[in-house]
PADOTOR-460741 format. One record per residue (C-alpha): residue in three letters; x negated, y, z negated. Coordinates in nm, 2 decimals, decimal comma, padded with zeros to 4 digits, m for minus. Example, Ala and Ser with C-alpha at 12.3 -4.5 7.8 and 13.67 -1.06 7.14 Angstrom:
2
   res       px       py       pz
   ala   m01,23   m00,45   m00,78
   ser   m01,37   m00,11   m00,71
//
This chain:
416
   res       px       py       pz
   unk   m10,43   m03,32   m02,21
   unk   m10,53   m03,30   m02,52
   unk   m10,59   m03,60   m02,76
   unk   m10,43   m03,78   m03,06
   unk   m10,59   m03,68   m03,41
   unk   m10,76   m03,87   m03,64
   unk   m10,46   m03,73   m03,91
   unk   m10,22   m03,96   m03,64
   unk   m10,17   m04,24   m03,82
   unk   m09,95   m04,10   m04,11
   unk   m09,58   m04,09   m04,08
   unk   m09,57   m03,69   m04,12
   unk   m09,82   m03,66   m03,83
   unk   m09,64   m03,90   m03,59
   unk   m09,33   m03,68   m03,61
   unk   m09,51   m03,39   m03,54
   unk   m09,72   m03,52   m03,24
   unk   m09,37   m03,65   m03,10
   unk   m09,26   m03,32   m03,06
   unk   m09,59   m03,12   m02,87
   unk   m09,81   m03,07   m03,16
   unk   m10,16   m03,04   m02,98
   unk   m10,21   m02,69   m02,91
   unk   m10,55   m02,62   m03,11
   unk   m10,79   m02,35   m03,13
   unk   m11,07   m02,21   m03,24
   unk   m11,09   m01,83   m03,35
   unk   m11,44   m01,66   m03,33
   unk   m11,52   m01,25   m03,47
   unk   m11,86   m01,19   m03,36
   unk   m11,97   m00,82   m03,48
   unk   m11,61   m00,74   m03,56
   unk   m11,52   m00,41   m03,74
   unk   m11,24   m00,19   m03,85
   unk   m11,30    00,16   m03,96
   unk   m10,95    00,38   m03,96
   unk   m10,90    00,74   m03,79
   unk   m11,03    00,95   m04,09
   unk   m11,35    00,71   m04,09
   unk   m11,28    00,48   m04,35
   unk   m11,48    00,19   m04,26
   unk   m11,23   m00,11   m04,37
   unk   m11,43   m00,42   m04,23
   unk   m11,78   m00,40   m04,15
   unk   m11,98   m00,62   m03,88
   unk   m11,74   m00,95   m03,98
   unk   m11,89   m01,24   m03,78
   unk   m11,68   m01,57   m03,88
   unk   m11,66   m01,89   m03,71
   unk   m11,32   m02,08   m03,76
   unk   m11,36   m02,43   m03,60
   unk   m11,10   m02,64   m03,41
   unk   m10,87   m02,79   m03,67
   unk   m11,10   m02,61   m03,96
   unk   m10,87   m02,46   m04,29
   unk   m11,08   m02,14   m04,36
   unk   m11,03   m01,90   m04,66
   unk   m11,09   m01,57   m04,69
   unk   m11,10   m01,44   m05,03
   unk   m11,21   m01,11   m05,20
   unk   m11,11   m00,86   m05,44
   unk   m10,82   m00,61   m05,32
   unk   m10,95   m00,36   m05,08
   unk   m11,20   m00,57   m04,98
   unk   m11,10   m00,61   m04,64
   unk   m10,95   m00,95   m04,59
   unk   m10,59   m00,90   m04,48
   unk   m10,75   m00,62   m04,23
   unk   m10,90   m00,91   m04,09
   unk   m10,65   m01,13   m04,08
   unk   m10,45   m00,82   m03,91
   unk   m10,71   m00,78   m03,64
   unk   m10,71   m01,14   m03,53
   unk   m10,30   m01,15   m03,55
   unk   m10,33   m00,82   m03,34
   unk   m10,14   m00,57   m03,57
   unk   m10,43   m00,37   m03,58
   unk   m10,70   m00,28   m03,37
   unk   m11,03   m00,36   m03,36
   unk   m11,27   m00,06   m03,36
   unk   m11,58   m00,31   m03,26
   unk   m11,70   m00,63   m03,18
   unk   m11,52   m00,94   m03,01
   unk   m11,24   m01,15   m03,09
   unk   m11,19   m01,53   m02,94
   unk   m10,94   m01,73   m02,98
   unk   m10,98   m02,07   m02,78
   unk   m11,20   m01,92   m02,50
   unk   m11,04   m01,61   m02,45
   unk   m11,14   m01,29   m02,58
   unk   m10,82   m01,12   m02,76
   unk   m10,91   m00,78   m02,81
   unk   m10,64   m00,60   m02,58
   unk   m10,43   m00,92   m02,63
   unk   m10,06   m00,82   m02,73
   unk   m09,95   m00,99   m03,02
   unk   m09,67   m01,17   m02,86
   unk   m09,97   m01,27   m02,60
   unk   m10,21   m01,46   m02,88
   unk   m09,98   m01,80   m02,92
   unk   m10,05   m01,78   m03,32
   unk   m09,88   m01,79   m03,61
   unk   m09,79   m01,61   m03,88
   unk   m09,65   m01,70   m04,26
   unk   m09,65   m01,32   m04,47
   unk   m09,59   m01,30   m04,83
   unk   m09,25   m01,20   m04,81
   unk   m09,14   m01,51   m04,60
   unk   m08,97   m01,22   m04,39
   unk   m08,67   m01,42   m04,34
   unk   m08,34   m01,28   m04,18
   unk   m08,09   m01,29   m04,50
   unk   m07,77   m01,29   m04,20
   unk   m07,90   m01,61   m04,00
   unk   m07,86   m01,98   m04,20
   unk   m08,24   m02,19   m04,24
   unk   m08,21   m02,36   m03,89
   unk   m08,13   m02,03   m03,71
   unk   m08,46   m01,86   m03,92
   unk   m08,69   m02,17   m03,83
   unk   m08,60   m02,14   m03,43
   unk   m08,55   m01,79   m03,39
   unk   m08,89   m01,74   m03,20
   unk   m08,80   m02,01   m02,99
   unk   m08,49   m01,84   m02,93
   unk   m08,63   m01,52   m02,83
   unk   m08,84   m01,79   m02,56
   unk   m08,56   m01,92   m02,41
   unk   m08,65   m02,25   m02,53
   unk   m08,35   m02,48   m02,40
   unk   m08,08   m02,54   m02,71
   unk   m08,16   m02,93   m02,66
   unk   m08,52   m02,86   m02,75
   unk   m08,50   m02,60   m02,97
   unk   m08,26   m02,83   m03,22
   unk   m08,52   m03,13   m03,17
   unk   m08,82   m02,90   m03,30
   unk   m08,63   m02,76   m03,59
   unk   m08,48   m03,07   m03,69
   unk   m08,85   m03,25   m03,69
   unk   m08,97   m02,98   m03,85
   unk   m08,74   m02,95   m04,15
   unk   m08,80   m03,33   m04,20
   unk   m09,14   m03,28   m04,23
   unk   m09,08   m02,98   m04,48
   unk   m08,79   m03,13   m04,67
   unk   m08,55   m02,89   m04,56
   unk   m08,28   m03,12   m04,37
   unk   m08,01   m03,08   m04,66
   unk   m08,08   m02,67   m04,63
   unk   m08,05   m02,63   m04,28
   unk   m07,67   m02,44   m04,30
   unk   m07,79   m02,26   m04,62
   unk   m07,89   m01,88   m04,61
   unk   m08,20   m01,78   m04,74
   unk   m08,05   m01,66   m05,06
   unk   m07,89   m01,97   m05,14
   unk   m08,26   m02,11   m05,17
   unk   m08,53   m02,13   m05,43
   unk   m08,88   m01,95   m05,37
   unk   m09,07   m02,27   m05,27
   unk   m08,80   m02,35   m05,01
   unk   m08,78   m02,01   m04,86
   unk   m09,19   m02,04   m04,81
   unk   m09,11   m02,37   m04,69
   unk   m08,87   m02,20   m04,43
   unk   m09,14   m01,95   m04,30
   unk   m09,41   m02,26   m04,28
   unk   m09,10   m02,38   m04,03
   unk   m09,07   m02,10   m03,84
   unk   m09,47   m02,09   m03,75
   unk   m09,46   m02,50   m03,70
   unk   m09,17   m02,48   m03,45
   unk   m09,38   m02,26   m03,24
   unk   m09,69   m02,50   m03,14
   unk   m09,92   m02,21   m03,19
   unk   m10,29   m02,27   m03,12
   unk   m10,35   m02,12   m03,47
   unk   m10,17   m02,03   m03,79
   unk   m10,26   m01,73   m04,02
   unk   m10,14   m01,72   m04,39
   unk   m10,13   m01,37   m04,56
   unk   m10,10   m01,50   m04,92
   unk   m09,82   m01,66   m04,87
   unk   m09,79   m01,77   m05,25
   unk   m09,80   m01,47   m05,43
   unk   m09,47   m01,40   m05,50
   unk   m09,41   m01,75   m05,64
   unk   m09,44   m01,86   m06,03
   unk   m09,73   m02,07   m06,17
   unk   m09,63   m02,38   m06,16
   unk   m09,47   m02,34   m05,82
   unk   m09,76   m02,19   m05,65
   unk   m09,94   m02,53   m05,75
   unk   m09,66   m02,75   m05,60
   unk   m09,67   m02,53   m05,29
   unk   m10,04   m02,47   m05,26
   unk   m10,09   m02,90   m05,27
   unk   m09,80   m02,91   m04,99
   unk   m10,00   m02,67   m04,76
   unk   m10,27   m02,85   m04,84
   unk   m10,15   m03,18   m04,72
   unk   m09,95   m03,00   m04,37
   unk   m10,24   m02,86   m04,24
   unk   m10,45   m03,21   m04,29
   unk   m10,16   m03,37   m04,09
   unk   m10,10   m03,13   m03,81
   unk   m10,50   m03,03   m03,81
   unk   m10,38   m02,70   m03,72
   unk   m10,64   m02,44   m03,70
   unk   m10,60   m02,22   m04,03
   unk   m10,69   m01,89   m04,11
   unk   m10,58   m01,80   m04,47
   unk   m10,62   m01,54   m04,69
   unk   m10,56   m01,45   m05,06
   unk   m10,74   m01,29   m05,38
   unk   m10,69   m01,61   m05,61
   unk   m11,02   m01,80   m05,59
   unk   m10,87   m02,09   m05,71
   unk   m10,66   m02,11   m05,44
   unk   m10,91   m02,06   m05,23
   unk   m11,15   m02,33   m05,36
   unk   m10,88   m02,56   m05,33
   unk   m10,73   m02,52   m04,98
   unk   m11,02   m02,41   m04,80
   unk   m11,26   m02,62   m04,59
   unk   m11,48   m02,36   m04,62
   unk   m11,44   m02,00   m04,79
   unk   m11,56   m01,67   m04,73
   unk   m11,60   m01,45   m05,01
   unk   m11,58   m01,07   m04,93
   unk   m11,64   m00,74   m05,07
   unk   m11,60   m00,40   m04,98
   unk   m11,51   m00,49   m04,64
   unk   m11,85   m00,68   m04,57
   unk   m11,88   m01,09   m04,57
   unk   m12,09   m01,20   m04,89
   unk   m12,13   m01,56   m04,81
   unk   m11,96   m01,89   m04,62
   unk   m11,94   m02,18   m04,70
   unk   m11,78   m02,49   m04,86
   unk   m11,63   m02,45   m05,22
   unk   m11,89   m02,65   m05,36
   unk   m12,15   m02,50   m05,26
   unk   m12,00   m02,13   m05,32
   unk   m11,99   m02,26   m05,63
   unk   m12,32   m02,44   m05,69
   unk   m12,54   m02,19   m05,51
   unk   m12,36   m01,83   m05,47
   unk   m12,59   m01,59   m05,28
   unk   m12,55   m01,31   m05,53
   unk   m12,44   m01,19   m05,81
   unk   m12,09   m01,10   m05,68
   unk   m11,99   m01,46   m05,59
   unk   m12,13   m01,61   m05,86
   unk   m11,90   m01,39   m06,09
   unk   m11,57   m01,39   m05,86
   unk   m11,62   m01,78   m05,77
   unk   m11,53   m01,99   m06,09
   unk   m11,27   m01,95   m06,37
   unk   m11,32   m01,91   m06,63
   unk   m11,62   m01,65   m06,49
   unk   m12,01   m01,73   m06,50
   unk   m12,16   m01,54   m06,78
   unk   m12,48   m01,28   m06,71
   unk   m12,72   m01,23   m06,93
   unk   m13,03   m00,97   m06,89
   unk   m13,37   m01,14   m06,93
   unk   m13,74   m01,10   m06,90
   unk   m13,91   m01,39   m06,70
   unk   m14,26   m01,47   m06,89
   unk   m14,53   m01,70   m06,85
   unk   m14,67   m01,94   m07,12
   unk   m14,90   m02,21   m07,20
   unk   m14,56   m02,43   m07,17
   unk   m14,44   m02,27   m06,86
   unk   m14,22   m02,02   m06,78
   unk   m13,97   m01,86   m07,04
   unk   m13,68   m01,62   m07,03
   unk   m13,67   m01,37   m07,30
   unk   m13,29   m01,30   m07,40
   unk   m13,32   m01,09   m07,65
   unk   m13,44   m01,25   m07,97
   unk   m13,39   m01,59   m07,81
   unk   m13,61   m01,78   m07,56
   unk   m13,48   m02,02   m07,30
   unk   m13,75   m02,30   m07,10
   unk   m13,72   m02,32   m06,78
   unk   m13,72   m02,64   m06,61
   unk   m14,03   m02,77   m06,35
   unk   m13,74   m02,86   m06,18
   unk   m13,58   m02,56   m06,11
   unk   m13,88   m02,33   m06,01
   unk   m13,96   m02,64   m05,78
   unk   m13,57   m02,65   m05,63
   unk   m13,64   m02,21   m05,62
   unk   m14,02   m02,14   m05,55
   unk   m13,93   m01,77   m05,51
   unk   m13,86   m01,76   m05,93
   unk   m14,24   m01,76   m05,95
   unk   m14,26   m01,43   m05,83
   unk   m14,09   m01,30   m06,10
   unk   m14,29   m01,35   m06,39
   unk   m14,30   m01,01   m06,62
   unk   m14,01   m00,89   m06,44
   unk   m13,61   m00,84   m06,54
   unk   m13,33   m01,10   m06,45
   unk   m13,03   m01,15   m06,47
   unk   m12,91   m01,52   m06,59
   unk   m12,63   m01,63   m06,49
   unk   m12,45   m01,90   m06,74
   unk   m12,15   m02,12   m06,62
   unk   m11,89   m02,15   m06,92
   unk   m11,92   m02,57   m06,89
   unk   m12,29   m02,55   m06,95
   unk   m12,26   m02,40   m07,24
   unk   m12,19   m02,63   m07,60
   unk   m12,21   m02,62   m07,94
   unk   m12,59   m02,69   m08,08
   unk   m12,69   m03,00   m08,28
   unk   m12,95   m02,91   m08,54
   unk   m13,35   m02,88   m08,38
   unk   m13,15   m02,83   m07,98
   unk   m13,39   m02,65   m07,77
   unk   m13,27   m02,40   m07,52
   unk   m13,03   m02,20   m07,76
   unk   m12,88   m01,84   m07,81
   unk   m12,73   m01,67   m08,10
   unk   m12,39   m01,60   m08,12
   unk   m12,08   m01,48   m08,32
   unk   m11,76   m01,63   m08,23
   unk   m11,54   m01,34   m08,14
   unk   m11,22   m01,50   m08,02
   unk   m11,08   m01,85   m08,01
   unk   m10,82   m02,02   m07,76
   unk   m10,75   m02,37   m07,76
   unk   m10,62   m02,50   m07,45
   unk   m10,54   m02,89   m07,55
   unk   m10,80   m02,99   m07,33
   unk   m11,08   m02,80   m07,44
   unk   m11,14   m02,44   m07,57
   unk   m11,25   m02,12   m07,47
   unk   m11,48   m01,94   m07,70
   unk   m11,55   m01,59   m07,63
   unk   m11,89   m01,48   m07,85
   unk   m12,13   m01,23   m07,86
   unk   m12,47   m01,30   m07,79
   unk   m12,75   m01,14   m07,99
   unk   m12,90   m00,98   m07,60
   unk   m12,87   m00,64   m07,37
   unk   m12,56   m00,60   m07,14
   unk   m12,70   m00,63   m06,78
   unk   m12,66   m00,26   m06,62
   unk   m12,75   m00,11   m06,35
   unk   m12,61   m00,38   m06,07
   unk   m12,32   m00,26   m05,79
   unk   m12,20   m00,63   m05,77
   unk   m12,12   m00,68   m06,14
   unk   m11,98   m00,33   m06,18
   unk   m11,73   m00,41   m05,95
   unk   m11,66   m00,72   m06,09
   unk   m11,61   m00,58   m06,44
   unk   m11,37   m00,31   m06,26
   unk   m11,09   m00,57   m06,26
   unk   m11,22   m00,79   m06,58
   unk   m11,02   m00,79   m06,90
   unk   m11,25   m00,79   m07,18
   unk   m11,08   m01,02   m07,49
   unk   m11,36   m00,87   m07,70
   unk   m11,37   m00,57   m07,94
   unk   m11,50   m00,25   m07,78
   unk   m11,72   m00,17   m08,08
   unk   m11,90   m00,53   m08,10
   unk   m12,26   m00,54   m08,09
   unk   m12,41   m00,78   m07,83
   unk   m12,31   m00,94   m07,48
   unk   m12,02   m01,10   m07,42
   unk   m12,00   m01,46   m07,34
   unk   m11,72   m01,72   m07,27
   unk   m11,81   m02,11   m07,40
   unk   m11,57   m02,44   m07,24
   unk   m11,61   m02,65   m07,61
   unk   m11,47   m02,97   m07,59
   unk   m11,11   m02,99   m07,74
   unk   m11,27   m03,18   m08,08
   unk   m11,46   m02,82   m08,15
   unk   m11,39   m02,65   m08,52
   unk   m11,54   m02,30   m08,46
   unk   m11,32   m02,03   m08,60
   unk   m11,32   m01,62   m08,54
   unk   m11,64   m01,46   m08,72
   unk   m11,86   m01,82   m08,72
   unk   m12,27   m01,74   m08,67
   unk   m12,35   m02,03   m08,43
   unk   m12,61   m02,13   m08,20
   unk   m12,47   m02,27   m07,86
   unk   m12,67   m02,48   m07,61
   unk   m12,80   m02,37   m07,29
   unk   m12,81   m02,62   m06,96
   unk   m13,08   m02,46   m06,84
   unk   m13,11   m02,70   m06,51
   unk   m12,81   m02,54   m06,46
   unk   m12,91   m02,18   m06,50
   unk   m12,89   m01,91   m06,20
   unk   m13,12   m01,64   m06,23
   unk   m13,07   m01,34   m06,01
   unk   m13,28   m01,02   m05,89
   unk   m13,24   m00,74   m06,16
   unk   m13,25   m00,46   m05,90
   unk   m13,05   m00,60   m05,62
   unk   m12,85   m00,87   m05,74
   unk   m12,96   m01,18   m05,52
   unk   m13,00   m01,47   m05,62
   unk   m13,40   m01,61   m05,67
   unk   m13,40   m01,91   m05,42
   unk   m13,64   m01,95   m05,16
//
């Protein structure tokens, strides 16, 4: 037996637990990796915990190995090493069919022939399920999704959200112990990957449904996922809730792919002085706080030596005359927003080289900047009151308890 939910008292989750919904699971790669016949390694060592009932996120860069995992644990391909659980049972030589999980694509993959309700309970079909059942799943389904009205409609009678509402119906039907999403909301337009990315949201919170999700949009990521894990080149950077992705990345890497618009890096040489210690940014010099080499003793051990400082765009503003803590700048490009607005400047400091992490993240960066300007470049959140124009000299403000600073050499961050 399995038991009721704490998501059982809302009216979506009611339906669902009337018709079986209990089936939950958690999915466990310990060591797990991928490397492909001409030795291409694809996913290296992956060890990921998804929790019973947990919405985990797996975002990265293309290439970087994500769907390849998502593959593995769905069993359409194999696993080269390592162990793969889902529940208590280890899935390795588990058929697909076998795994009782399920799977929403990118392309929907519907059957263009067969109307909505013959798409949502086609797997149960293929099961045998009895026609008085089958009709009772698909109908509570649709209601949940808001597809009653479409259920004698073919798939190309419907609009992009409903059609990924479709496939959502096809996995729900199934009671599967776990559902894995291979971006599922790529091939939809802004505004409706926002409607659509809030609806999954809310589904999985009412049938707290094990979730194993993947895309390349980190702000999908940030938003749906309990906890995200950030890739790269086939090897797991970091875990953890968006927040704290976001508040304390590991590296260089995740601080630049986690956050739109992107931190900013600046190269920097860590001094000591009769007030403390100082970061050297070009011509300008930053403080930095008691209270950030007291939250990160290991900065101390970087006196005299490069960093790299790493700048969110919201802790940057324009300077009031006598501000401490400011760098140099020419505003380059303008964008208002409504809200606020983007500046993109140059600061008067060296490009940080040298660093695998950011040269990959530049790979896929498009640079709003001249090619021939002088300087680093640097993107500002101004409030929406903010009168700078294209070829203004202006000092901007630095947060510095705010400030991530970064191993030159490696690209870690300075913590502990």
């Amino acid at each position: 037996m399995c038991e009721r939910r704490t998501c059982a008292g809302s009216n979506t989750a009611r339906r669902l637990w009337r018709f079986g919904r209990c089936a939950l699971a958690r999915i466990a790669l310990d060591h797990v990796s991928k490397v492909y016949a001409d030795g291409t390694p694809a996913v290296s060592d992956l060890s990921i915990d998804v929790m019973d009932g947990e919405f985990l996120v797996l975002v990265g860069p293309s290439g970087c190995g994500k769907t390849t995992a998502l593959r593995m644990v769905a069993g359409l391909e194999s696993i080269s090493s390592g162990e793969l659980r889902i529940g208590d049972k280890v899935m390795n030589s588990v058929p697909p069919r076998d795994r009782d999980i399920a799977m929403v694509f990118q392309s929907y993959a519907l059957y263009p022939h067969l109307s909505v309700r013959d798409n949502i309970g086609f797997g149960l079909q293929l099961r045998r399920v009895s026609k008085a059942e089958l009709r009772k799943r698909v109908d509570e389904a649709a209601a949940v999704l808001g597809l009653t009205e479409y259920l004698d409609r073919k798939p190309r009678n419907l609009s992009g959200g409903q059609r990924q509402r479709v496939a959502m119906g096809r996995a729900i039907v199934r009671n599967p112990q776990a559902f894995l999403m291979d971006e599922p909301l790529s091939n939809l337009d802004a505004k409706l990957r926002v409607q659509m990315r809030a609806e999954i949201g809310k589904l999985q919170r009412d049938l707290g449904v094990t979730t194993l999700y993947v895309t390349h949009d980190q702000t999908e990521a940030m938003t749906l996922g309990s906890r995200v894990a950030v890739m790269r080149k086939g090897v797991l950077q970091q875990i953890a809730p968006p927040q704290e992705l976001y508040d304390c990345p590991v590296n260089v890497f995740v601080a630049g792919f986690i956050g739109s618009p992107a931190m900013n890096f600046l190269s920097a040489m860590l001094r000591r002085t009769d007030g403390g210690l100082v970061l050297e940014i070009g011509p300008n010099r930053l403080r930095v706080p008691e209270s950030l080499t007291a939250e990160r003793p290991a900065v101390a051990g970087h006196v005299d030596k490069p960093v790299i400082v790493g700048i969110r765009p919201e802790e940057l503003s324009e300077a009031t005359a006598g501000a401490p803590d400011v760098l140099d700048a020419t505003v380059e490009l303008v964008e208002p927003l409504g809200s606020d607005v983007m500046a993109h400047l140059s600061v008067d400091a060296p490009s940080v080289s040298g660093v695998d992490d950011l040269a990959e993240l530049a790979e896929d960066a498009v640079d709003a900047l001249p090619a021939d300007r002088a300087g680093t470049s640097v993107v500002a959140r101004f409030t929406a009151r903010s009168r700078v124009t294209v070829g203004d000299r202006v000092q901007i403000a630095v947060d510095t308890d705010r400030i991530h600073l970064f191993d030159a050499d490696t690209g870690a961050a300075v913590w502990d």
